[in-house]
Each structure stands twice: as C-alpha cells, then as structure tokens.
PDB file with one MODEL, atoms N, CA, C and O in Angstrom:
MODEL        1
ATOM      1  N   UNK A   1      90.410 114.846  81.572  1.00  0.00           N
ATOM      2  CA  UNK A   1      89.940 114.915  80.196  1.00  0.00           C
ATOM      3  C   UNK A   1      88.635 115.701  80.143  1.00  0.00           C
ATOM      4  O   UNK A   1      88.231 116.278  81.152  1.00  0.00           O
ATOM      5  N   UNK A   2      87.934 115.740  78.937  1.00  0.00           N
ATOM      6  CA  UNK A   2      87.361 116.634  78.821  1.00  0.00           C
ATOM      7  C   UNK A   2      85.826 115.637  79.334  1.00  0.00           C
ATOM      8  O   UNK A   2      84.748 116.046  79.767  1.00  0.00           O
ATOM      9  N   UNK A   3      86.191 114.563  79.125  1.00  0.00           N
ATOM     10  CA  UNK A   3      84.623 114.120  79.983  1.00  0.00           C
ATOM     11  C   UNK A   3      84.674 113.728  81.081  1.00  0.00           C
ATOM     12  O   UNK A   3      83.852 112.860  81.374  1.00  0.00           O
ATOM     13  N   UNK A   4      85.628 114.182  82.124  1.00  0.00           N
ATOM     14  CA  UNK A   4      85.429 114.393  83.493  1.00  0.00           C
ATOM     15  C   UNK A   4      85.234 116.122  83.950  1.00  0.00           C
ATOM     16  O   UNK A   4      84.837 116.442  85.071  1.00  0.00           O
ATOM     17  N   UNK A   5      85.554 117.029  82.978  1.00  0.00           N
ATOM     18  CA  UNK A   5      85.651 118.092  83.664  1.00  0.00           C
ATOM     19  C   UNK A   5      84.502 118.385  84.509  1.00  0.00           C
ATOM     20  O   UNK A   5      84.702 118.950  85.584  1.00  0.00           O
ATOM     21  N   UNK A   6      83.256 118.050  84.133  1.00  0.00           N
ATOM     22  CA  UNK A   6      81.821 118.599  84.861  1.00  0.00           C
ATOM     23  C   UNK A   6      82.316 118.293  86.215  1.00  0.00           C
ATOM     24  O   UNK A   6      82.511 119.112  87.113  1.00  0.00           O
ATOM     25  N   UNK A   7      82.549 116.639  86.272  1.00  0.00           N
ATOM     26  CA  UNK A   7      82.166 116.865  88.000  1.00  0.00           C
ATOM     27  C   UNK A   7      83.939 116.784  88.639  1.00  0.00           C
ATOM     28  O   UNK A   7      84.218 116.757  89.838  1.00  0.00           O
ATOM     29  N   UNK A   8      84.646 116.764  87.849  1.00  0.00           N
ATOM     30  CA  UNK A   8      85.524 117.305  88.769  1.00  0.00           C
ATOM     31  C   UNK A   8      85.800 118.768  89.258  1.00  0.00           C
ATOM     32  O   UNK A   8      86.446 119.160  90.231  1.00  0.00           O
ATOM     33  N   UNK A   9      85.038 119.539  88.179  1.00  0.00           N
ATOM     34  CA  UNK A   9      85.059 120.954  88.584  1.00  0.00           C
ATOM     35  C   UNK A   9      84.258 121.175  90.070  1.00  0.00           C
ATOM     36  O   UNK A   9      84.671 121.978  90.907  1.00  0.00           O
ATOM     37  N   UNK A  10      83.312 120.518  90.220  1.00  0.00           N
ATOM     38  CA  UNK A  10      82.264 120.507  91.172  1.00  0.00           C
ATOM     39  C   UNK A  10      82.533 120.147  92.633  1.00  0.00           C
ATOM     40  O   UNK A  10      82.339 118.982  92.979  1.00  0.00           O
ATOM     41  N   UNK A  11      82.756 120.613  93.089  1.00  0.00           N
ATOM     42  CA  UNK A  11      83.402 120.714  94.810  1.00  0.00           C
ATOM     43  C   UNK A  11      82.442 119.146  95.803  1.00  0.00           C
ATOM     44  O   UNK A  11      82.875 118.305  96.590  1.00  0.00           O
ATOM     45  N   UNK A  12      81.300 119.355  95.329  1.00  0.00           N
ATOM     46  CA  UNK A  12      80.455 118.610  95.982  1.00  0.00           C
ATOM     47  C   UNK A  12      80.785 117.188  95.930  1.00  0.00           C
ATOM     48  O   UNK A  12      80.997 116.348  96.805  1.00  0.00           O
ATOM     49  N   UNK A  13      80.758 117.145  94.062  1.00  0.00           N
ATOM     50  CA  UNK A  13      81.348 116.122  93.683  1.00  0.00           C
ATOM     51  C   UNK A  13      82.414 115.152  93.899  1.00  0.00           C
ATOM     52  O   UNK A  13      82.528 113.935  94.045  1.00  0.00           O
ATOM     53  N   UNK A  14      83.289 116.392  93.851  1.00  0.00           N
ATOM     54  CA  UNK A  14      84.359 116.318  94.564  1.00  0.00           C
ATOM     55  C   UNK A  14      84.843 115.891  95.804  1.00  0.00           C
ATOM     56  O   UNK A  14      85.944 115.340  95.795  1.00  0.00           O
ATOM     57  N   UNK A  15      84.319 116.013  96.759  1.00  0.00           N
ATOM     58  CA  UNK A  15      84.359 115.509  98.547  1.00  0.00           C
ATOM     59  C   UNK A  15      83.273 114.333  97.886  1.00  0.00           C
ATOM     60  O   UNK A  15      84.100 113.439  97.708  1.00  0.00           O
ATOM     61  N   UNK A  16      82.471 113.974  97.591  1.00  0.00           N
ATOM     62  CA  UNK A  16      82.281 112.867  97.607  1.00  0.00           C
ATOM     63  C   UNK A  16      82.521 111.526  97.322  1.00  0.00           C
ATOM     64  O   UNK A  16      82.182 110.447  97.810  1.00  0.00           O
ATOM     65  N   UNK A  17      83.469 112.055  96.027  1.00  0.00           N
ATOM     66  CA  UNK A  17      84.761 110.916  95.718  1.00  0.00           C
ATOM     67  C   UNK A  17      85.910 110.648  96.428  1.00  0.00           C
ATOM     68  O   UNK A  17      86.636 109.655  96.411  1.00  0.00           O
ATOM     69  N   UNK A  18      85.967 111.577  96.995  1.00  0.00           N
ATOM     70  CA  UNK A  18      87.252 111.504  97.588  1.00  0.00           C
ATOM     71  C   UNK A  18      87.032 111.267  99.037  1.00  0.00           C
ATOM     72  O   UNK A  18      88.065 111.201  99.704  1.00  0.00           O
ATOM     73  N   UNK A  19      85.623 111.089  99.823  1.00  0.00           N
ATOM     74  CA  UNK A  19      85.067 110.871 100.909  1.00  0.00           C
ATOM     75  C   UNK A  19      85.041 109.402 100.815  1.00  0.00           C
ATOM     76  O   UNK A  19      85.256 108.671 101.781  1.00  0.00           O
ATOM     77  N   UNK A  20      84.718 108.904  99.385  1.00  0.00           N
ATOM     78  CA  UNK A  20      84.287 107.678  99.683  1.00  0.00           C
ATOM     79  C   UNK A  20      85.872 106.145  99.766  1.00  0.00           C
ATOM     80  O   UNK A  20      86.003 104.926  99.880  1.00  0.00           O
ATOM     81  N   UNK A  21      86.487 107.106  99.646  1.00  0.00           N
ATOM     82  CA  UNK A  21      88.458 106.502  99.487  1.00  0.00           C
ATOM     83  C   UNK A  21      88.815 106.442 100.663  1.00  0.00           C
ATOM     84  O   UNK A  21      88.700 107.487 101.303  1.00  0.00           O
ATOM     85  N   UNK A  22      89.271 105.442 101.243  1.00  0.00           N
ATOM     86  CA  UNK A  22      89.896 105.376 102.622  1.00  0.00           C
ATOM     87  C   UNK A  22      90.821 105.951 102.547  1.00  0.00           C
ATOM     88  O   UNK A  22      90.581 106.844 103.359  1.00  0.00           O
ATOM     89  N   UNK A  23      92.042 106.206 102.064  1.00  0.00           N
ATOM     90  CA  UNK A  23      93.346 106.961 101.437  1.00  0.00           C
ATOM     91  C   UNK A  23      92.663 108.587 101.808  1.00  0.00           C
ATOM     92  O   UNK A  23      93.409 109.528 102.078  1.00  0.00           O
ATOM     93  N   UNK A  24      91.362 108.704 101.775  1.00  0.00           N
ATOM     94  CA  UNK A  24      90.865 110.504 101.414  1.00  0.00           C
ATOM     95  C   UNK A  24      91.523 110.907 100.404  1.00  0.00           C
ATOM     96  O   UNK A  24      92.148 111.914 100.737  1.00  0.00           O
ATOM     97  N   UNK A  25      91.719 110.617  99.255  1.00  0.00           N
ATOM     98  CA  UNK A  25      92.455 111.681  98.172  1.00  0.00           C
ATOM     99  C   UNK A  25      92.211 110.113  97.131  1.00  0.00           C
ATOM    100  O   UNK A  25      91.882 108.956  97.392  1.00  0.00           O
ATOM    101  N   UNK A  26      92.615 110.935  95.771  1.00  0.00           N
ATOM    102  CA  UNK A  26      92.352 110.192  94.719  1.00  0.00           C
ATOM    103  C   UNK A  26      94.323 110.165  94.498  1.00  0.00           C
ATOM    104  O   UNK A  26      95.150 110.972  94.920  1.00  0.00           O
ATOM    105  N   UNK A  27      94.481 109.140  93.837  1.00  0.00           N
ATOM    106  CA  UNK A  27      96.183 108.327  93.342  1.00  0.00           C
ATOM    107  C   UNK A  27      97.005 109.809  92.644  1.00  0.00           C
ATOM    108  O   UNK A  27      96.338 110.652  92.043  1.00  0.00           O
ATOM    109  N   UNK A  28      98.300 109.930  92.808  1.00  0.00           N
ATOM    110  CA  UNK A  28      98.657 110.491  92.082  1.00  0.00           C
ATOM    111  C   UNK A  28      99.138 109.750  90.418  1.00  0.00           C
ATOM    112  O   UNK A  28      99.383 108.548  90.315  1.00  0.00           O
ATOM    113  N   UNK A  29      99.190 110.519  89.472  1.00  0.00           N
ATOM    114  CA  UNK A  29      99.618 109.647  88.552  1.00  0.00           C
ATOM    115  C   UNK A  29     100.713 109.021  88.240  1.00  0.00           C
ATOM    116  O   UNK A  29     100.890 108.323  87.241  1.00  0.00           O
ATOM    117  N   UNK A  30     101.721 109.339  89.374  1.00  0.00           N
ATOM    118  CA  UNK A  30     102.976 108.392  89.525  1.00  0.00           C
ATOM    119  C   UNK A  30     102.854 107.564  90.420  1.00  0.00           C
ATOM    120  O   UNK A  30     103.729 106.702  90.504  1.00  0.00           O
ATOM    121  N   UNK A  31     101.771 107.559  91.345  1.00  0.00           N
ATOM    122  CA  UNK A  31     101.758 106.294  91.867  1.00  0.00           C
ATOM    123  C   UNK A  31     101.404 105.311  91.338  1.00  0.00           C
ATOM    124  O   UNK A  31     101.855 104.223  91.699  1.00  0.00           O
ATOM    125  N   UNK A  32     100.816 105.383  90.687  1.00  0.00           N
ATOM    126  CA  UNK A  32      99.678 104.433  89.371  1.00  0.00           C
ATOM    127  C   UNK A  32     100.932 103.744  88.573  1.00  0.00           C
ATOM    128  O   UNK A  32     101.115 102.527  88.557  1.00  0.00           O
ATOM    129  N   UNK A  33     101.639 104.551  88.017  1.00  0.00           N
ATOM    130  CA  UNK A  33     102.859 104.315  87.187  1.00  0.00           C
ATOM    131  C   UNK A  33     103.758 103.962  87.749  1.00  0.00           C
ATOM    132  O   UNK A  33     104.358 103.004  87.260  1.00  0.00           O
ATOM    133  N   UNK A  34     104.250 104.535  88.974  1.00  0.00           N
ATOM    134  CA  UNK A  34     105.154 103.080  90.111  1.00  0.00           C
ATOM    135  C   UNK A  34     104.360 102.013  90.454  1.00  0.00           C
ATOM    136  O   UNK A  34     104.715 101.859  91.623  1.00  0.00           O
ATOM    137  N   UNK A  35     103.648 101.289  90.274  1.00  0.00           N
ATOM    138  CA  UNK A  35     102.852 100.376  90.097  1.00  0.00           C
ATOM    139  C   UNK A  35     102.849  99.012  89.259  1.00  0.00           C
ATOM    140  O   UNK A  35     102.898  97.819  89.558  1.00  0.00           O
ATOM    141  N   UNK A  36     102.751  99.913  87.795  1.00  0.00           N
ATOM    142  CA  UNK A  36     102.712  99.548  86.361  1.00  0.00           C
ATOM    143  C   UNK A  36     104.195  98.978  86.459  1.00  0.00           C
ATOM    144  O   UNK A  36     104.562  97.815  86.286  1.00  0.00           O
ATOM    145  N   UNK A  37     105.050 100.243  86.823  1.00  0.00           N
ATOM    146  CA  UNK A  37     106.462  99.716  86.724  1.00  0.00           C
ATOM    147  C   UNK A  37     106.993  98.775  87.370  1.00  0.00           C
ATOM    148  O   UNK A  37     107.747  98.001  86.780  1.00  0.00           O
ATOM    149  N   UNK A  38     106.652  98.588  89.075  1.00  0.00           N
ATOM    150  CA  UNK A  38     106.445  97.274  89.631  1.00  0.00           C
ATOM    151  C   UNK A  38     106.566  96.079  88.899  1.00  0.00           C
ATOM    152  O   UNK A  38     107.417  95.205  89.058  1.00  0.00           O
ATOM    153  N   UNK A  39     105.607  96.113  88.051  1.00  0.00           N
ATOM    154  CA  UNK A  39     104.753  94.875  87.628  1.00  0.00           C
ATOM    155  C   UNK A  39     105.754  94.049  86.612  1.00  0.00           C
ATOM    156  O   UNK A  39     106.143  92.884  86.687  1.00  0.00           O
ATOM    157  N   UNK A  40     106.042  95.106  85.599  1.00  0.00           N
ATOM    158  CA  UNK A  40     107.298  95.157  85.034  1.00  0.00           C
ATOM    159  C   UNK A  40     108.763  94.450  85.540  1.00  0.00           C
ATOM    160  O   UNK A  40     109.721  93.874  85.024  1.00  0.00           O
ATOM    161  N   UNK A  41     108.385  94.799  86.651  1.00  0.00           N
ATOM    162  CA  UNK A  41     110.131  94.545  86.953  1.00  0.00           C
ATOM    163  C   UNK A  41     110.120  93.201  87.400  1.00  0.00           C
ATOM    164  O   UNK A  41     109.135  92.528  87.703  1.00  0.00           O
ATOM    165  N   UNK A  42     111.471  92.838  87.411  1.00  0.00           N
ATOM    166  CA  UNK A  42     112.096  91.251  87.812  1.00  0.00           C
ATOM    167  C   UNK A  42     111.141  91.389  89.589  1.00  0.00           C
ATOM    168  O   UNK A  42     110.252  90.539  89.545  1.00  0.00           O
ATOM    169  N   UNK A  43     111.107  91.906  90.540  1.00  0.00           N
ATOM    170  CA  UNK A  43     110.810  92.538  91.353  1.00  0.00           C
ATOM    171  C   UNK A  43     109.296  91.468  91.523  1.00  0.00           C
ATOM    172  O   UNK A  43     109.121  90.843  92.569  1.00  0.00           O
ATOM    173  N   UNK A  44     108.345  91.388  90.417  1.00  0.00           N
ATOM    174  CA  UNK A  44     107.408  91.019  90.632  1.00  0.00           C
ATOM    175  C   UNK A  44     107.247  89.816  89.380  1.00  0.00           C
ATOM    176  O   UNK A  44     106.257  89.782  88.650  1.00  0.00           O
ATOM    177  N   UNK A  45     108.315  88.915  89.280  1.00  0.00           N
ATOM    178  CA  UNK A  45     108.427  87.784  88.039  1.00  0.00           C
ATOM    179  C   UNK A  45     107.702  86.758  88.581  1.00  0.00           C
ATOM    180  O   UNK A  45     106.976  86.088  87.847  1.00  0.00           O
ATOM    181  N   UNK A  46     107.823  86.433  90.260  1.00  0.00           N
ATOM    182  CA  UNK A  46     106.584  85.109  90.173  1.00  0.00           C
ATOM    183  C   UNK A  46     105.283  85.883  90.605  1.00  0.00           C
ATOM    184  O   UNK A  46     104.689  85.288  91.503  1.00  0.00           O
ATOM    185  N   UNK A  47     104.765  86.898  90.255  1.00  0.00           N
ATOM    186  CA  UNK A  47     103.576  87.330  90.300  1.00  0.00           C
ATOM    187  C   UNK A  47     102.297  86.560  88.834  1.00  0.00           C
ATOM    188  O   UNK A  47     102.203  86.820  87.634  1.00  0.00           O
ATOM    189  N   UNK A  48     101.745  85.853  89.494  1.00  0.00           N
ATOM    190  CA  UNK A  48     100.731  85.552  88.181  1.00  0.00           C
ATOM    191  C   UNK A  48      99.313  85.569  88.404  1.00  0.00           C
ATOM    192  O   UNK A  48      98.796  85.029  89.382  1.00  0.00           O
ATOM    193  N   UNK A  49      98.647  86.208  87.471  1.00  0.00           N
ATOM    194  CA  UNK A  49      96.893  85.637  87.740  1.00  0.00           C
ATOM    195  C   UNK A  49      96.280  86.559  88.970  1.00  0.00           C
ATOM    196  O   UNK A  49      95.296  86.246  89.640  1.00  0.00           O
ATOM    197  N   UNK A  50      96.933  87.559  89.099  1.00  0.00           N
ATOM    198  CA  UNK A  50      96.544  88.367  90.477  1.00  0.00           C
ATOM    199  C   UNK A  50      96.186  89.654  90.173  1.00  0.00           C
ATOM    200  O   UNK A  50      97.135  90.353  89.820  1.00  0.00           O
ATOM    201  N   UNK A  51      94.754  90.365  90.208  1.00  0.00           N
ATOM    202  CA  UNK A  51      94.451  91.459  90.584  1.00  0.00           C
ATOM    203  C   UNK A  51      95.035  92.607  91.537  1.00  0.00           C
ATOM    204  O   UNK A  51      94.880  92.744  92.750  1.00  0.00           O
ATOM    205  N   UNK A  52      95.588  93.213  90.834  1.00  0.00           N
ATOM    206  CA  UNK A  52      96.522  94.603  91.879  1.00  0.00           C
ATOM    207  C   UNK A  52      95.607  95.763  91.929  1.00  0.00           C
ATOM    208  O   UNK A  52      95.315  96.155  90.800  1.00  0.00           O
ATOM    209  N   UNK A  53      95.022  96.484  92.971  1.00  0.00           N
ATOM    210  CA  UNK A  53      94.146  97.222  92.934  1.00  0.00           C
ATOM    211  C   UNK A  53      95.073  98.592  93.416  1.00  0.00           C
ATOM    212  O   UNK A  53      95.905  98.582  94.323  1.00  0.00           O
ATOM    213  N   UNK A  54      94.724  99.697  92.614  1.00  0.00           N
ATOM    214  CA  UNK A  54      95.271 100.689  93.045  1.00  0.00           C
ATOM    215  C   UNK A  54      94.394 101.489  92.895  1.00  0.00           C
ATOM    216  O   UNK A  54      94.124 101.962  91.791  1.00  0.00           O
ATOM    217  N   UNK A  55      93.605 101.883  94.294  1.00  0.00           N
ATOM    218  CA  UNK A  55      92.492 102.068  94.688  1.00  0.00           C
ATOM    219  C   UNK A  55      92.114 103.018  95.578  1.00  0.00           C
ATOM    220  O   UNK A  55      91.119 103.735  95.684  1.00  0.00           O
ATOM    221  N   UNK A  56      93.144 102.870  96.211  1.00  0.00           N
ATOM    222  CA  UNK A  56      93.426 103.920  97.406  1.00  0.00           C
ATOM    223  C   UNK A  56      92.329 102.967  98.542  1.00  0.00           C
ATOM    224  O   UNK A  56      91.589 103.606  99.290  1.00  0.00           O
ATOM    225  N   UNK A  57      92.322 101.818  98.564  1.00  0.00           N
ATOM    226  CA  UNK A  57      91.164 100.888  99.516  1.00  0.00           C
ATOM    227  C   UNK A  57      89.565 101.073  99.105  1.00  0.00           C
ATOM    228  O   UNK A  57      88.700 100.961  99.973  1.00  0.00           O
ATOM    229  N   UNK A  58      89.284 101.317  97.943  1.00  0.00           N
ATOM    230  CA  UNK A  58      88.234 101.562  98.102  1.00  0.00           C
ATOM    231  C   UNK A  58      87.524 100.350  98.073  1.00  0.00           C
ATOM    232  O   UNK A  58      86.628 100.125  98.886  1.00  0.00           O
ATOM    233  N   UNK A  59      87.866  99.520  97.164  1.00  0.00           N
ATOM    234  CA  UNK A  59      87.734  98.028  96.972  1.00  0.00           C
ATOM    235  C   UNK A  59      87.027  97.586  98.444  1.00  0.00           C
ATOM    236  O   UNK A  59      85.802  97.549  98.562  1.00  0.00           O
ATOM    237  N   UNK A  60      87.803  97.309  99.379  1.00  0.00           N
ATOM    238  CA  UNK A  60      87.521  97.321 100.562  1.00  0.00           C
ATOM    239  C   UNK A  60      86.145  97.453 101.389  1.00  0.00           C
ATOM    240  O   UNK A  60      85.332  96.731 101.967  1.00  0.00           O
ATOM    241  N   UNK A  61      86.400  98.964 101.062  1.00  0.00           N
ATOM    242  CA  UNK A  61      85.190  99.900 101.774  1.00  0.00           C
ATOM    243  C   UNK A  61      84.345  99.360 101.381  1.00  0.00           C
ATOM    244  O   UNK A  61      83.200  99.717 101.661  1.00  0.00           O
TER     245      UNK A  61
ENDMDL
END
C-alpha cells in the first residue's frame, strides 16, 4: 500500500526486516490465506481460544 512504499522501497530497510524473520523472507499472501482457510475448515473445528501466529517465527526470536 501506499503507506508502506517508503521503506519497502528501501533495500536497507528491507534486509532488515527480513533479517530479523527466522523464515529470512516475509509470508507470501497465500500462505496467510491457507491459513485463514485452515481455520475455516472442519480441519480445525476443535480449535478454540488459540493464537495462530503467522510470522515466519518471529514471535520466537
């Protein structure tokens, strides 16, 4: 969007976000959305009350 362009344009910026991700790279947006869809599905029906981090580990770090 238009209020990330500054520092995603920015290379520096850039390796530093993506330095600080154990994964090294930021989510694609279908992973995010196979996720969502997960959550959705019968797949994850006794899931309750639980934080799903899609994070790429940063949480962690």
């Amino acid at each position: 969007t238009q209020v990330n362009e500054h520092w995603l344009a920015d290379e520096q910026i850039w390796q530093r976000i993506t330095g600080a991700i154990p994964m090294g790279r930021v989510a694609e947006p279908t992973e995010v959305a196979e996720t969502v869809l997960w959550l959705c599905s019968d797949a994850a029906s006794y899931l309750t009350g639980v934080t799903l981090s899609v994070d790429g580990g940063i949480v962690v770090a």
